[in-house]
C-alpha angles and dihedrals in degrees: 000000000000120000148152112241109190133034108204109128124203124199109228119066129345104233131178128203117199099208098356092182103077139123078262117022095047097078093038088061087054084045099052089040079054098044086052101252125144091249115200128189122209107197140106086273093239100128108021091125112136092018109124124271090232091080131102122210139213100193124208150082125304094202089061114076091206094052101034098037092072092076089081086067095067103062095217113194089224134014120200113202117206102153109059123108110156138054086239090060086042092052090049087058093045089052094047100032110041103115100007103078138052106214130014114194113196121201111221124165135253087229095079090078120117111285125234091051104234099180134060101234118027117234130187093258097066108116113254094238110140104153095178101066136055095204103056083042089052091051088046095051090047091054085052097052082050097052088045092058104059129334087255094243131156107274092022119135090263114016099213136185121185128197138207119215130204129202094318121183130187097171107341132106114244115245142173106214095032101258101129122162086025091062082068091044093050090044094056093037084060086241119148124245141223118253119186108239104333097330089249096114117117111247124190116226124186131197108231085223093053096048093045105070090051087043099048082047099052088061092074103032116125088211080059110082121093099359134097129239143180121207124196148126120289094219116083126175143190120276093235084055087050102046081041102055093049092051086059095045078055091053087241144105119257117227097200112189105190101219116192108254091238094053083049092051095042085061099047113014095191086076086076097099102033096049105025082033095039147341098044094070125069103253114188115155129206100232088198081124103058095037090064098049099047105013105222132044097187127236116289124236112254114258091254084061096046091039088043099049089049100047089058096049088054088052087058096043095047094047087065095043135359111245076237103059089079116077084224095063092029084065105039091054079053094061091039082057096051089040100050102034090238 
């Protein structure tokens, strides 16, 4: 059932977050609290903890129409739309949303870009075209739909932004095949990992808390409405820096074995997407774009901070459960293993 829980009201903008506990939105909902905003949070209410006490929440499911549908009611000034993944989500907020809010924000993701990646340095205006990988396809396909329904302006129907999002981390370690926290386990057990190609790609990684305060301004940008952005960090490293450094902020040596991406993808065929359609490819974004339209991005914090910041959340994470307690990542150490002869 759908209801509001907390009744504090802030002056400022009324914004609402779908999910707002996130690796990304998390610290945008700090931001907007920050920026003065009344800051509102749709979600079943399961994982809110260090969020302000400033928000306010709608709680439900967003899978469930009768749950989800009573937002419209609130008129909220921006919505900001983390949960949506497919043209038929997107479709449901068009239909419920069209003339009742002020903004929509929708998050896409900076994976939809062309693969394999062509240019240096990746603008907006490269086409959204990865063949490799549902889930980019399916964000394309919801930014045309969005496109398709009205042109976004100012004064449309339904004033829209969307945002492309990079590699974007909160708390977790940054990884290439999805192992997270057992990328940590395998380090301090003296185990080798798995490095796409020869490790040497660029990947661009983003602090939540560096991409927050440009994204909570662009809500409110006039330069916002109708046009796309992605927003990341300028800085990108090798994977073998970033799996290194990682391995120091663990106190340990790493042992890197650079397996081909094909050979990667013919073990495990569900790393399509995130390697063909990814992570295999250098990815660094000329951010020309957001900075007009919000002026700063902000510093971003040095690799050992970002490493370090990460590696201390995994420690916690791994003294309440072992990354091998799960099938999933039982099953996963045993293909590093294969993979890596160790």
């Amino acid at each position: 059932m759908f209801r509001a829980v907390a009744s504090f009201t802030l002056t400022g903008m009324k914004t609402l977050y779908v999910g707002g506990n996130g690796q990304i939105s998390f610290d945008c909902v700090h931001e907007s609290v920050r920026a003065g905003h009344e800051t509102w949070v749709f979600n079943r209410g399961r994982s809110n903890a260090g969020l302000p006490p400033e928000v306010q929440y709608l709680q439900g499911d967003f899978d469930l129409d009768e749950q989800y549908t009573p937002i419209a009611d609130e008129h909220f000034d921006v919505v900001c739309q983390f949960r949506v993944f497919t043209p038929a989500q997107l479709q449901r907020d068009l239909d419920l949303l069209t003339g009742r809010v002020g903004r929509y924000v929708f998050i896409s993701s900076a994976s939809a870009y062309r693969k394999p990646v062509e240019v240096q340095f990746i603008t907006e205006d490269v086409p959204l075209d990865n063949p490799h990988w549902a889930y980019s396809r399916d964000k394309a396909a919801c930014e045309q739909l969005l496109r398709d329904h009205t042109d976004g302006r100012a004064g449309s129907p339904l004033p829209w932004t969307i945002v492309r999002p990079s590699h974007t981390s909160r708390n977790m370690l940054i990884t290439a095949l999805g192992e997270h926290d057992l990328l940590a386990s395998r380090l301090l057990r003296g185990k080798p990992v798995v490095v796409p190609g020869d490790g040497t790609s660029l990947w661009t990684v983003t602090d939540s808390k560096q991409f927050a305060p440009p994204f909570v301004r662009l809500l409110t940008a006039d330069a916002a409405p109708g046009e796309a952005f992605h927003l990341t960090s300028d800085r990108a490293y090798a994977w073998r820096t970033l799996y290194h450094a990682t391995a120091r902020a663990l106190g340990v040596e790493a042992k890197l074995v650079g397996v081909p991406t094909d050979t990667l993808v013919a073990a495990n065929p569900l790393w399509e997407g995130p390697l063909w359609g990814d992570k295999a490819w250098s990815a660094q974004f000329d951010n020309t774009k957001i900075r007009a339209a919000v002026s700063d991005l902000g510093a971003p914090p040095s690799l050992e901070a970002f490493v370090g910041r990460r590696v201390a959340a995994a420690r916690e994470r791994m003294a309440r459960e072992d990354p091998l307690v799960t099938d999933r990542t039982a099953a996963l150490d045993r293909l590093f293993d294969r993979l890596t002869g160790g």
